[in-house]
Every structure is written in C-alpha cells, then in structure tokens.
C-alpha positions as CSV (number, residue, x, y, z in Angstrom):
1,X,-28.5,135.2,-69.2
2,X,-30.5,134.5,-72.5
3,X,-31.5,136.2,-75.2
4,X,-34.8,135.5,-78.1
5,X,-33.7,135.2,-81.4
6,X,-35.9,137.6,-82.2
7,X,-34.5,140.0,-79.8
8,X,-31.4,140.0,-80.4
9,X,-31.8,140.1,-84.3
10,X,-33.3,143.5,-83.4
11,X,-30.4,144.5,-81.1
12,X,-28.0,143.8,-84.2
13,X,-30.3,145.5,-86.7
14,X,-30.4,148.8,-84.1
15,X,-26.4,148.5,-83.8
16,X,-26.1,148.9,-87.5
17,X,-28.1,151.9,-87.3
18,X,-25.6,153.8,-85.8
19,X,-22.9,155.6,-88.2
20,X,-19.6,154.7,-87.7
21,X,-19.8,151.8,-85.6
22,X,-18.6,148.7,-86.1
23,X,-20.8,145.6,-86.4
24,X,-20.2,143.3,-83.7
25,X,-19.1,139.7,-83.6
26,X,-22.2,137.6,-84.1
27,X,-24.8,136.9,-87.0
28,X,-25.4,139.6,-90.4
29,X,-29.1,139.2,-90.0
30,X,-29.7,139.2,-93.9
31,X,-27.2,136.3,-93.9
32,X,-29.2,134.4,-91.3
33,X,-32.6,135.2,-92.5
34,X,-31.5,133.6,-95.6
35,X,-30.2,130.8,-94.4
36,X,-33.1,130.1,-92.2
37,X,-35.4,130.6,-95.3
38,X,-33.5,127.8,-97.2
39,X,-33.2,125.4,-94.4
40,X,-37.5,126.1,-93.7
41,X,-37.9,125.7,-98.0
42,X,-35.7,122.1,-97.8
43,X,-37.5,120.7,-94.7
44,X,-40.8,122.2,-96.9
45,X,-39.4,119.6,-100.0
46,X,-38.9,116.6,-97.3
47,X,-42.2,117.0,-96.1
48,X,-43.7,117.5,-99.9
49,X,-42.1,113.7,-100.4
50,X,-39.6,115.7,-103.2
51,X,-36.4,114.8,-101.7
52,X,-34.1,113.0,-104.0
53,X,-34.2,109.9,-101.6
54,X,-37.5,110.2,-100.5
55,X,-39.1,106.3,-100.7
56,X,-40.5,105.3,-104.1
57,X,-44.2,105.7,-105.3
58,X,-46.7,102.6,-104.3
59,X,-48.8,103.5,-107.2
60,X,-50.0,100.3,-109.1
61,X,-48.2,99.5,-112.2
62,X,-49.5,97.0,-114.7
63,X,-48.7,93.2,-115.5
64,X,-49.1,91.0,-118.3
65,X,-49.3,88.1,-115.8
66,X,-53.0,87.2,-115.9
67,X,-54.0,86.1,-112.1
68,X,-50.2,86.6,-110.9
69,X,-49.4,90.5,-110.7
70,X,-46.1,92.0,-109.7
71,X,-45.9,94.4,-106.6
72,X,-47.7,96.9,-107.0
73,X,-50.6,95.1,-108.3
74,X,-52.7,96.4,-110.9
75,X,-55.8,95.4,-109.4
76,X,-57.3,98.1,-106.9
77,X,-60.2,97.4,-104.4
78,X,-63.3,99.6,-105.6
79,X,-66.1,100.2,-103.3
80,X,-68.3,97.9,-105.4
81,X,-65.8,94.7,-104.8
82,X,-65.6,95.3,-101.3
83,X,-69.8,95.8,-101.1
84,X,-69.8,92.6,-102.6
85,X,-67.2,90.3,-100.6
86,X,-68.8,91.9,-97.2
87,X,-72.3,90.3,-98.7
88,X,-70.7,87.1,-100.6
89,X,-71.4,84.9,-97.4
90,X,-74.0,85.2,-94.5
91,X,-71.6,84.9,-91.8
92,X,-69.3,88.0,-93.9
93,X,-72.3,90.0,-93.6
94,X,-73.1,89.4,-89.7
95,X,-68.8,90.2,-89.1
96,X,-69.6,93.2,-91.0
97,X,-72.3,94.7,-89.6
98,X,-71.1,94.0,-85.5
99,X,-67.9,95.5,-86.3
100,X,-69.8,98.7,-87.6
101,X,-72.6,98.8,-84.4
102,X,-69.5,98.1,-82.5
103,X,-67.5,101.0,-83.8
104,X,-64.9,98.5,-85.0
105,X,-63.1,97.8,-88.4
106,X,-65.0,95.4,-90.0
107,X,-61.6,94.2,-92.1
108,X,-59.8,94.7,-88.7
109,X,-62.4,92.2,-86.7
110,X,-62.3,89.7,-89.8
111,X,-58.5,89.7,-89.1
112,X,-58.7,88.9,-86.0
113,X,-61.1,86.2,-86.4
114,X,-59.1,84.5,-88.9
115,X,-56.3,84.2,-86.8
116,X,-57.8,83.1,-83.7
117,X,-59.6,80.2,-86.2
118,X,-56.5,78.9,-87.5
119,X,-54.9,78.7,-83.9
120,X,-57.8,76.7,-83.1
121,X,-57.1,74.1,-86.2
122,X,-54.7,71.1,-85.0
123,X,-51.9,71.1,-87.4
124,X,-52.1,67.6,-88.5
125,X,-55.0,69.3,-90.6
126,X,-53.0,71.1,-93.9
127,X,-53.7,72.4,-97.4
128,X,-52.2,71.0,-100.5
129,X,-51.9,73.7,-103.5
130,X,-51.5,71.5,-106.0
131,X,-50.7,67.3,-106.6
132,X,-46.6,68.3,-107.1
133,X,-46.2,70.2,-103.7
134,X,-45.7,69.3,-100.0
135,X,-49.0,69.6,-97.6
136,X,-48.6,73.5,-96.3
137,X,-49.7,74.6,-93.0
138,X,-52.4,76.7,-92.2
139,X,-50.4,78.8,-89.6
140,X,-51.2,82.6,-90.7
141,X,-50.1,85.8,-89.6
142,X,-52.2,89.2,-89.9
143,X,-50.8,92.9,-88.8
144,X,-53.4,95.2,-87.8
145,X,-52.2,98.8,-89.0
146,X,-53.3,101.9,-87.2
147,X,-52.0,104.8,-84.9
148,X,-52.3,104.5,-81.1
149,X,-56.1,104.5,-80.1
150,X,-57.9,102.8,-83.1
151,X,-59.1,99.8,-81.8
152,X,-56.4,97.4,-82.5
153,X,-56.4,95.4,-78.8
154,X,-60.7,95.6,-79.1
155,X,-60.5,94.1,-82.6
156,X,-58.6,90.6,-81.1
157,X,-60.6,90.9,-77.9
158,X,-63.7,90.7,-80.2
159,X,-62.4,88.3,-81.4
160,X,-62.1,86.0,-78.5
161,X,-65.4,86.5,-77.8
162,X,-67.1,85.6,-81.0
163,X,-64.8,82.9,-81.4
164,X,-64.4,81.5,-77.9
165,X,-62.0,78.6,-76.9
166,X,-63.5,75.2,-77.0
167,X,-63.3,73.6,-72.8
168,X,-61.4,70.3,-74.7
169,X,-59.5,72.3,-77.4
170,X,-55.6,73.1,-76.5
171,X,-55.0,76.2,-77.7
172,X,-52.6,78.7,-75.7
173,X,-52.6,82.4,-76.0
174,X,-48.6,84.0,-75.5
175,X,-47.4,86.8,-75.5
176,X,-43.7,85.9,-76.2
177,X,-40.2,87.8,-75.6
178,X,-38.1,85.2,-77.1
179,X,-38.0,82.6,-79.6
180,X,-36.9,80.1,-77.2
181,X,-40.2,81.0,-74.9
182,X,-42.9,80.0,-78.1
183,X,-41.1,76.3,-78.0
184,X,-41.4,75.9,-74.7
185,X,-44.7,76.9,-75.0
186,X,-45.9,73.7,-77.2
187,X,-43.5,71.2,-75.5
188,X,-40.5,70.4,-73.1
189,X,-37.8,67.5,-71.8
190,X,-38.6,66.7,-68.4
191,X,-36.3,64.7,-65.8
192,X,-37.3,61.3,-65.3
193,X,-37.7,60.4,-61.8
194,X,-37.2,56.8,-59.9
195,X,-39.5,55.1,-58.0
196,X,-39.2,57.2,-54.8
197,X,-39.5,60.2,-56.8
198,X,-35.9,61.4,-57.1
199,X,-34.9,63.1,-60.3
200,X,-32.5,60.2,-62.6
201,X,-29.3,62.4,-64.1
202,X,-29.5,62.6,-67.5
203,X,-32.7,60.8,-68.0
204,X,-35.4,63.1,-69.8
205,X,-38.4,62.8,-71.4
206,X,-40.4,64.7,-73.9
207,X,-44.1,66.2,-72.6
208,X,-46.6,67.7,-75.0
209,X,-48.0,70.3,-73.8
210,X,-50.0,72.1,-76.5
211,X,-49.9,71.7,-80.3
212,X,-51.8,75.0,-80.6
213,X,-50.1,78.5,-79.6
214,X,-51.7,81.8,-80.7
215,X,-49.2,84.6,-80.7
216,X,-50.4,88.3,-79.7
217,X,-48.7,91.1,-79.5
218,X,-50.5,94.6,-79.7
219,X,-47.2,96.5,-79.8
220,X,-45.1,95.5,-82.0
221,X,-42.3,97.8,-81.0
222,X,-42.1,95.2,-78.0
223,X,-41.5,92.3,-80.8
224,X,-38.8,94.4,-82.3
225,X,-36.9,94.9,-79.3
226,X,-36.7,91.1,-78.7
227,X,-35.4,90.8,-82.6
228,X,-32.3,92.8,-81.2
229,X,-31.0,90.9,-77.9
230,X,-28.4,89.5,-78.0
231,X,-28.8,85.8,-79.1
232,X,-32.9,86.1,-80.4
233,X,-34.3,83.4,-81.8
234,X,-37.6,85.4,-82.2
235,X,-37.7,86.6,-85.7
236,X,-35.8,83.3,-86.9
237,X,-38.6,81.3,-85.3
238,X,-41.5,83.4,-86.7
239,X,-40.0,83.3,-90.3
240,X,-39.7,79.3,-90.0
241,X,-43.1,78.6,-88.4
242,X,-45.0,80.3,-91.7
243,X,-43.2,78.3,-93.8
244,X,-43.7,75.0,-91.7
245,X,-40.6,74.4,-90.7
246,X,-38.6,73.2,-87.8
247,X,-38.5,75.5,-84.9
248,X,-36.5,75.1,-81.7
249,X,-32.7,74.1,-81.1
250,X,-31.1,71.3,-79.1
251,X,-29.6,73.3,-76.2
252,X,-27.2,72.3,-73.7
253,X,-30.1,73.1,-71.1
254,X,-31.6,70.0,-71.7
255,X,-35.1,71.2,-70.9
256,X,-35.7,73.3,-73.5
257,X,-33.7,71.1,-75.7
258,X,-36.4,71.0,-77.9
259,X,-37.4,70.7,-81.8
260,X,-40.6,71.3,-83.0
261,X,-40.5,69.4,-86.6
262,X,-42.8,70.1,-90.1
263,X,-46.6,69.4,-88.7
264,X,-46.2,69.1,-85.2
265,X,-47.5,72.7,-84.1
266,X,-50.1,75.4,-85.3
267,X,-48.7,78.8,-84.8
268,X,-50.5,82.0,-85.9
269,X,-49.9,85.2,-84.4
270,X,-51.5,88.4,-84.3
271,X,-49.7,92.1,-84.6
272,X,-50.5,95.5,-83.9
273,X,-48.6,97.7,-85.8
274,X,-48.6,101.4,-85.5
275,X,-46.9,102.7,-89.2
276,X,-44.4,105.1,-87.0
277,X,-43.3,101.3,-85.4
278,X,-43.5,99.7,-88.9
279,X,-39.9,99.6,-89.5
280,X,-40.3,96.2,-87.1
281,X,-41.9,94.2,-90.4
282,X,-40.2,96.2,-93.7
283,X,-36.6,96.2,-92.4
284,X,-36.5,92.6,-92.2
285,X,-38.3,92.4,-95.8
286,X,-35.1,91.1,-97.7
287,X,-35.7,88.1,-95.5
288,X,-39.2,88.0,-96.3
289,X,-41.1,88.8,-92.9
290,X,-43.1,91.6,-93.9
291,X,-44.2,89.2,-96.7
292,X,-45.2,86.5,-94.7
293,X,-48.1,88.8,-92.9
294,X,-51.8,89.8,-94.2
295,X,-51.8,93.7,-93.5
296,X,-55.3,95.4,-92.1
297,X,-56.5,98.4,-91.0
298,X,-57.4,98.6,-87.7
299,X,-59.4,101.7,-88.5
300,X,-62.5,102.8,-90.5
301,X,-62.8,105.9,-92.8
302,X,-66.5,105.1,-94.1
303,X,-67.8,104.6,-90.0
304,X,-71.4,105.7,-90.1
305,X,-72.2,109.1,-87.9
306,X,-75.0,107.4,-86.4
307,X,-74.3,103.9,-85.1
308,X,-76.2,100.8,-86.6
309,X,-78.0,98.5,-84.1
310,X,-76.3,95.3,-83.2
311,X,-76.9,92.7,-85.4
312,X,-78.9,89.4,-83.9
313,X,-76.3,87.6,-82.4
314,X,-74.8,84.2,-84.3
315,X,-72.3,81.5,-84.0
316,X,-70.1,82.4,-87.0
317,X,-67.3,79.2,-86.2
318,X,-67.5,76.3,-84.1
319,X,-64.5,74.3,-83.4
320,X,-65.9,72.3,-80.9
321,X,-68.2,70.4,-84.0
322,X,-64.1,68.8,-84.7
323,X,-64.0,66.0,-83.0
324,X,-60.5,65.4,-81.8
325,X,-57.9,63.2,-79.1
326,X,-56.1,65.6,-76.8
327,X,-54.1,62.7,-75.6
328,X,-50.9,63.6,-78.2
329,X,-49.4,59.9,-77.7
330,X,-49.4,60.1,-81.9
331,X,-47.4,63.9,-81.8
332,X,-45.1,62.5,-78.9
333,X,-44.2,59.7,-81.0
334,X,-43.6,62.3,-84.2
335,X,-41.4,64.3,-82.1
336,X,-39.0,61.5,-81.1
337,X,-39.1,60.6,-84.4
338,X,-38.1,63.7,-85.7
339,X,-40.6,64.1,-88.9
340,X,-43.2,62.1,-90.3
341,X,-40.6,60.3,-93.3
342,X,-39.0,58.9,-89.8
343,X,-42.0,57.2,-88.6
344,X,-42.8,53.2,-89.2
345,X,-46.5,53.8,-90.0
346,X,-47.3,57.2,-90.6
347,X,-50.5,57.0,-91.6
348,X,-51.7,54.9,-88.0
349,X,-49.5,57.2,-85.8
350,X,-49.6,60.6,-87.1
351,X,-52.0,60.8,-90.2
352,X,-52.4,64.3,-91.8
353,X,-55.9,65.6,-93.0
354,X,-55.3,67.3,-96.2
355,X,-57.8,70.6,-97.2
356,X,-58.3,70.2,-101.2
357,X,-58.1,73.2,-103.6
358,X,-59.7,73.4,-106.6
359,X,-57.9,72.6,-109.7
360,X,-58.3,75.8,-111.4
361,X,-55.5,77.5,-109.2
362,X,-53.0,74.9,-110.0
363,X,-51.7,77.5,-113.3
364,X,-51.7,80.3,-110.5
365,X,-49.5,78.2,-108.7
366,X,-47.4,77.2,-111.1
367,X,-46.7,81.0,-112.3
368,X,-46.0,82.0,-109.0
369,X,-43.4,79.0,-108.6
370,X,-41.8,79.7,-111.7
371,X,-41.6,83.4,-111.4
372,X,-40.1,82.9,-107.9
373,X,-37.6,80.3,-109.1
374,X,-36.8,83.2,-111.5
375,X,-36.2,85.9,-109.0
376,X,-39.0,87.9,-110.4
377,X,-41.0,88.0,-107.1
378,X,-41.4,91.1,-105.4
379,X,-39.6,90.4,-101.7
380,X,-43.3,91.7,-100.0
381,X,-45.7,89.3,-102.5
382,X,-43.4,86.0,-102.3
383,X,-45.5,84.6,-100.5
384,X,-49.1,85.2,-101.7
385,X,-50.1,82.4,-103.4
386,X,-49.8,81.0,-99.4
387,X,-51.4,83.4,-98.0
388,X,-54.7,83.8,-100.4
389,X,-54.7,79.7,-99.8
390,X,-54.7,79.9,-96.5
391,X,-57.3,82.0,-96.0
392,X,-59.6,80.5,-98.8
393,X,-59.0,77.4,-96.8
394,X,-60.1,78.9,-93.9
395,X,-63.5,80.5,-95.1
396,X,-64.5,77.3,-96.3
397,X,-64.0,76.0,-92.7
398,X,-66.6,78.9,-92.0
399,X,-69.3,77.2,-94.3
400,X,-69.4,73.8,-92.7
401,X,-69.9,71.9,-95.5
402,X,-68.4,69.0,-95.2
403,X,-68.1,66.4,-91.7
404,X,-65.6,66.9,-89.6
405,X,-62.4,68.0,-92.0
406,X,-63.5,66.6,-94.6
407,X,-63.6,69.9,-97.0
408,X,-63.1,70.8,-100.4
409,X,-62.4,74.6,-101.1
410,X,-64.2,76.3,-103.9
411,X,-63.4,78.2,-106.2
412,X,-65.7,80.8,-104.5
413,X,-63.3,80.4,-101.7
414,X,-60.3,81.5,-103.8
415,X,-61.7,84.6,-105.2
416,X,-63.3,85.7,-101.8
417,X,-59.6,85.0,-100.4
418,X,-58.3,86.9,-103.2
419,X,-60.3,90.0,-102.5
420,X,-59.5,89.8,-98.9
421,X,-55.9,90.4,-100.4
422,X,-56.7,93.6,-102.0
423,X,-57.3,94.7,-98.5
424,X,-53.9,93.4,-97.3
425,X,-52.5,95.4,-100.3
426,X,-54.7,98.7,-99.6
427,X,-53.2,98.3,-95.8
428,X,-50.1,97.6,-96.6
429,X,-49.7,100.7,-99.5
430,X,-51.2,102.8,-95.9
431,X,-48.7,101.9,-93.9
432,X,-45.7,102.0,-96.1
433,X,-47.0,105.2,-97.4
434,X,-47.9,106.8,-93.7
435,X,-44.4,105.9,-92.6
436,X,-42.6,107.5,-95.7
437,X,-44.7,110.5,-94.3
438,X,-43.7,110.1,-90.7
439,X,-40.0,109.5,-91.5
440,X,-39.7,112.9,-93.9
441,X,-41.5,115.1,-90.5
442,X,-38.8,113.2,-88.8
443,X,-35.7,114.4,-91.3
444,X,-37.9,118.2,-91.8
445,X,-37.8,118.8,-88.1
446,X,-34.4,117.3,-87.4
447,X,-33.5,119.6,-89.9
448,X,-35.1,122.3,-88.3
449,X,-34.0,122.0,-84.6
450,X,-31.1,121.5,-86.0
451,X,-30.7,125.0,-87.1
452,X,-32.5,126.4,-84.6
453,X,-30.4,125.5,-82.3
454,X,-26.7,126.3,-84.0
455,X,-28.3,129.8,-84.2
456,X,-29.4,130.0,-80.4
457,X,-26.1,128.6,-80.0
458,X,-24.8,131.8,-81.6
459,X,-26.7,134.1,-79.9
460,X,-25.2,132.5,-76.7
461,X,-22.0,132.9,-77.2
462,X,-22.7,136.7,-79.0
463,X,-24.7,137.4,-75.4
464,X,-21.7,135.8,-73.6
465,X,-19.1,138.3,-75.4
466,X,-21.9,141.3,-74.8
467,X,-21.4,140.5,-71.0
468,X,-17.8,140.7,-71.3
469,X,-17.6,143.9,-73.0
470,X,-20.5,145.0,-70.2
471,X,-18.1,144.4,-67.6
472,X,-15.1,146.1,-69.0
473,X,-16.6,149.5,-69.7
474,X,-18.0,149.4,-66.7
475,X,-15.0,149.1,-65.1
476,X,-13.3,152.4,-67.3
477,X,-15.9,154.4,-66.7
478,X,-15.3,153.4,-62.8
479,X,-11.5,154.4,-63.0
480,X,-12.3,157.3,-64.7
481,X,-14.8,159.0,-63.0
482,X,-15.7,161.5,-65.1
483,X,-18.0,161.3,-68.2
484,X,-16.5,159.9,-70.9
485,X,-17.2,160.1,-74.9
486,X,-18.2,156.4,-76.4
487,X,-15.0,157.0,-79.1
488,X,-12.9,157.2,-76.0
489,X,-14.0,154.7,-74.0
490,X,-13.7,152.2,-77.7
491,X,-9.9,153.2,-77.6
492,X,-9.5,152.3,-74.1
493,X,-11.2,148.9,-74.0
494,X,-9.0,145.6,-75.4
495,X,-9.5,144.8,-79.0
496,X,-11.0,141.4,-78.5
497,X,-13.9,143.8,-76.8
498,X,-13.5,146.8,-78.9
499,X,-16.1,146.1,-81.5
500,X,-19.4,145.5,-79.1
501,X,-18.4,148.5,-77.1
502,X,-21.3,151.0,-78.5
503,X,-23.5,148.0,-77.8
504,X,-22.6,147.5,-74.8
505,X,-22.8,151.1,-73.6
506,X,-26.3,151.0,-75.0
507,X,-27.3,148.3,-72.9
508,X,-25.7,149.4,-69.9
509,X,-28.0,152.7,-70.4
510,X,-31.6,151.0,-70.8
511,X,-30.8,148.8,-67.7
512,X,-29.4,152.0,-65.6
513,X,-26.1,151.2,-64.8
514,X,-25.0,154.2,-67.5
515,X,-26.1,157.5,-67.8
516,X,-25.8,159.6,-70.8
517,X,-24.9,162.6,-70.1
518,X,-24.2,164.5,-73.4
519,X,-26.1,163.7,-76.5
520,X,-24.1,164.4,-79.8
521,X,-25.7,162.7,-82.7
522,X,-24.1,158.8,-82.2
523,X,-23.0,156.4,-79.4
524,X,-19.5,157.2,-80.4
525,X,-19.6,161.1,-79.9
526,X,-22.0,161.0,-76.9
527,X,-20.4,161.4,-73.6
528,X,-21.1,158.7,-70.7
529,X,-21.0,158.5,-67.1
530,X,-21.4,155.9,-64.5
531,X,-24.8,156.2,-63.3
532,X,-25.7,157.1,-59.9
533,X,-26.0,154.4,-57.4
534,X,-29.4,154.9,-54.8
C-alpha cells in the first residue's frame, strides 16, 4: 500500500489538529516544505548556469596577437561576413542556395563536401605552410553539431551526390569500430602461395588496397564506445592520421601486421555529433582531438518559411579531371621501405605534389609555432593554422585553376578559409555551451529525484508503521469487545505503536473497519468499537 506525498502531508497536517495527540513518527511538514523549497531553489541555480562549478563563460576575449587570437577569439562572425563568404565564389553561392531549397544547412552541406573532396585527393598530393616546415597532409576532419533529427546523415548523403566517386578513383567509405579495422582498410600482408597454390609458412606479402579511406560515422556515441574497449587503437589512430603520422602496429597476426607511414594514406572522416554525446570530442581535448576537428552546425536558424526553388544544377568538383595511376607499385615500394627518407630515388618512385601557399601567411605561421612552442596555445585552437590551410587548400582545388595539381592558393583562399573558421568557432561555442546546459538539467533533476524519492521513501516506511499500528488496535478492540475510549486504547497498545494510535483509529474509521460510537470533542476522549461486520 502507497500513499501521495500530497496525501499523506495532509494526513499529518489533520493529526496535528487534534489537541493532545502526539505527532507521529514521520516528516514535520514545515520541515519538509522547506527542505524541498531549497533543494527546487539549488536545482533552480544549476539550471541558471550559477553553480560555483558550473563550466566557464565562451564569451570572446580580446588579443593583441594581430591574425593569431587566443581561444576565445575576438573575432565574431556577423551576418554581413557570412553574406559575403556565401557570395565570395560562384560554386559557394550554388552550395548555398541547394542547401536552402533543400531544407539543409548550408555550412552543414559545405562540411560535408569538404570532406568527401579531400578523401578523394591521393595523398602523395600535400600542402607546405611555409619553406621551414615538413609537406602536411590534407586529411581533414569536420563534426557536424546538432540534436537528433537535424539533418546530419542528409547533409553527407548530399554530399555523395554532388560530389560523386570517380569509376577509376579508390576511395573507400568505412564506417570503423576499431583502429586496427581503418588499416586494414588501406592495406594488408598476404600469404604467399607456391606454384600449386598452397599457402608458404611465413612468407607474406604486402597488397595495397586503397590509399583513400573516408571515415563516417553519424553517431558519434558509437566512436566513443570503441575509445573504451579494451585494447583501442581508435582514437590513437585518428589523432595520428591528422597529424600525418604513422598509423598501424606490427602485430603478431601477421596479416594485419601493418604500418601505414607519413604520406601513404588520405584519411578524412566525417562526425555527427549530438552536444548531449559531445563529451566523445572535449574529454579527450588535453590530447588535442577535439582540436584537430572543424565544428558545424548541422542545423539552420535563418531557414526561410517558404522554400527557395532549386538552383540549376552544376558540377561544383570534379576529381576525375586528376589524372592518376591506380596501379600503387610506387606506394608498395614506400611501404616496404618504411617512409620516403628510406627510398633510393624518391622523387622516380614516390614523388609528392606540393600545394603552395602564399607568402603572406608565413608571419601567421610563425606566431602560431612560436606561441605553441611556448605553451600559450589554447588545447581546442592548437591546431588552426592546419586546419584554415587545409581548407584554403581545398577551395582553391574548387576553382580549377591550374592543370592537374598544379595550384597555387591565394590569398583569397586564406581569408575565405579563415571565415569558414569563424563558423567552426560559432559551432563549437553551440555545442560546448548546449552541453554545459544539458549537463546542469542533468545535476537539477538528479537533484530533484533525488529528493523526491528519499521523501517517498519516508512516506513508505511512515505508511508501513501506520499499518502496524492498524493492526494492533484492531486487534484490542477485538479482545475487548466493548467500545473503547482512544486514551485507553493508546495505553494499551506497545510504545513503539503508541504514538500513531489516534491516526490509526482515524483511518480505521473512514475505511469502516471502526465505528465511533461516542463523540467527545477529540480522538483521545471519543469512545470506539469494532465495526459491524455484514
């Protein structure tokens, strides 16, 4: 048996009522109310964002860095700016305008088309910042932010189909669940075989299989559960692929005994990230994941009521124009070498095509180097001078002009690629602020239930002792057989009872099973009587 809160708050407030009778054991309802006020006023605060240890503020704070700005950046994205990128290049404009007849988020589709592009690259083709630094690759990652049912999978699907995969080009799409599984993806050591086609022992060979692996994952709570088995490779692998770095592990499987060395694979991957899931990229920022991703919103607050008409349809990249060999005898032979500083002839065997950046971002570079040999680089901006020359690299790619890879990025390029940050940084400042938000409705209601359910607890074990105390008057008023005054009946009953008695014999009355038979002013001084039994 169970009682409201409610209701038995008014059973207590009615006991009180009568004169002379002791409260019984359970809650002082002032007491409660109270406490139940201040524990409602606290989750109130938590929600409010004024907890003590409530995440810090994401509001932009000034820096005398000219072109380098610490996190948060100084520099906000107005609605002029983003009017202007969105017309800055005709194939911007045309992205634009489908992702708006298409109920899509334009900067959400642009995303997506960005990675799917530099998927499609071969990774012998790189970007050099400046004369003093190693070729970097173009391998890119983008997060699209944005509760469950805002487009996110028809955003990359768009994607696919405005950028569709070349017949010759190698690209694979995966979908991976371990580290291990994106190696084995590009290449593995298979057992060599004699001439009647019986497997040697111990003889293995490397095969190629791809050079080209886009990653795509459209839950990234799925991602995050691979981070924690037991063993993963996964986030150790995405953190080195940014950077360019070897992947893979000799293993004493021997085959997926394989290493993937600097310039031997393009790997860009794709996210969706809902900001309740976000934990996935920011708990692993001191190891800089979170920063190694451009963050967009998969949704769209300025969507028109009415729906524009589809733009004319356009070919906004072709990578088939590339002309390239799929045969990878020259990335076999880089493999078994190990890296290109162990090949004979680099140049004849495995010769890297280098994107060119203007010369005016070399002082951006240099800042951003010396600030991060400083320790002065915010742990989610360490790596944006990569990321806005990746993707100014890229949109260059978009302009065709130049044969083949022969390209020179503008300094149009870096500015446009530097906008396209300021989205990143609106995103991101969305998603770390909406999960701040969800995590304090998380603490408010835990709060909440929590005291909720110690007092339903109470009134349990108050009902529990009401039932006793039932029981044993019932049982007096049985032996006696006569009616009985409520003072007498209080005398008669065990102490560890004695104190609910006049509630008890009130209860007992509404439900029947007691009869008053004298009324004289209070429970106490009233005289009681089994009830008759039909």
């Amino acid at each position: 048996m169970s009682m409201h809160v409610n209701d038995f708050q008014s059973e207590q407030e009615s006991r009180s009522a009568n004169s002379g009778d002791s409260h019984p054991k359970g809650f002082s309802v002032d007491s409660e109310t109270d406490g139940l006020r201040e524990t409602f006023e606290e989750a109130l605060s938590i929600l409010n964002g004024e907890s003590s240890d409530s995440p810090a503020s994401t509001d932009a704070v000034e820096n005398p860095d000219d072109g380098i700005k610490a996190t948060p950046y100084a520099k906000k994205l107005d609605s002029a700016t983003e009017k202007d990128f969105w017309k800055a290049r005709p194939w911007l404009k045309y992205v634009y305008d489908l992702a708006r007849a298409s109920r899509l988020s334009p900067e959400g589709l642009l995303g997506a088309i960005l990675v799917r592009v530099s998927a499609l690259i071969p990774p012998y083709v790189v970007l050099r910042l400046t004369d003093w630094t190693e070729p970097m690759s173009l391998n890119l990652n983008i997060a699209l932010i944005g509760a469950t049912g805002t487009g996110k999978s028809s955003l990359i699907s768009a994607a696919c189909r405005l950028v569709p995969l070349p017949y010759e080009n190698p690209m694979k799409e995966l979908k991976p669940k371990t580290g291990e599984s994106i190696v084995s993806k590009f290449a593995v050591m298979v057992q060599d075989k004699d001439e009647k086609g019986k497997p040697i022992p111990g003889q293995y060979h490397l095969k190629v299989l791809t050079d080209r692996v886009e990653l795509v994952q459209t839950e990234v709570s799925a991602l995050g559960a691979s981070f924690k088995m037991d063993g993963s490779t996964m986030l150790t692998t995405l953190l080195q692929a940014f950077s360019n770095e070897p992947i893979g592990a000799e293993t004493r499987q021997k085959t997926s005994s394989v290493v993937l060395c600097p310039y031997s694979y393009r790997l860009s991957a794709i996210l969706g990230v809902q900001p309740s899931e976000a934990h996935v990229l920011f708990d692993n920022t001191s190891v800089g994941f979170a920063g190694r991703f451009i963050f967009l919103l998969s949704t769209d607050a300025d969507a028109p009521a009415i729906r524009p008409e589809k733009p004319a349809e356009r070919s906004i990249f072709d990578p088939a124009r590339f002309v390239e060999s799929n045969d990878f005898d020259g990335l076999t032979d880089l493999l078994v070498a190990g890296g290109l500083s162990n090949l004979a002839n680099p140049d004849e065997t495995y010769r890297l095509t280098e994107l060119k950046l203007p010369s005016v971002i070399e002082e951006c570079v240099d800042r951003a180097r010396m600030r991060g040999v400083r320790g002065e680089t915010d742990e989610l901006d360490a790596h944006r001078i990569e990321l806005q020359a990746k993707i100014a690299a890229l949109f260059s790619l978009f302009d065709s002009r130049g044969k083949g890879w022969e390209y020179r990025v503008t300094r149009k390029d870096w500015e446009l690629a530097g906008v396209f940050l300021l989205f990143s940084d609106r995103a991101r400042s969305y998603c770390l602020n909406e999960r701040a938000r969800l995590e304090r409705q998380r603490r408010a209601r835990k709060i909440v239930d929590g005291e909720l359910a110690k007092q339903m607890a109470d009134v349990d074990m108050a009902e529990g002792h009401l039932l006793e105390t039932m029981d044993k008057v019932l049982k007096y008023l049985s032996r006696r057989g006569e009616p009985v005054q409520g003072l007498d009946v209080s005398r008669a009953i065990n102490e560890k009872w004695r104190k609910d008695v006049y509630f008890a014999i009130e209860r007992l009355h509404k439900t029947g099973r007691v009869k008053l038979v004298e009324k004289a002013g209070t429970t106490a001084s009233s005289l009681w009587a089994l009830a008759d039994v039909q």
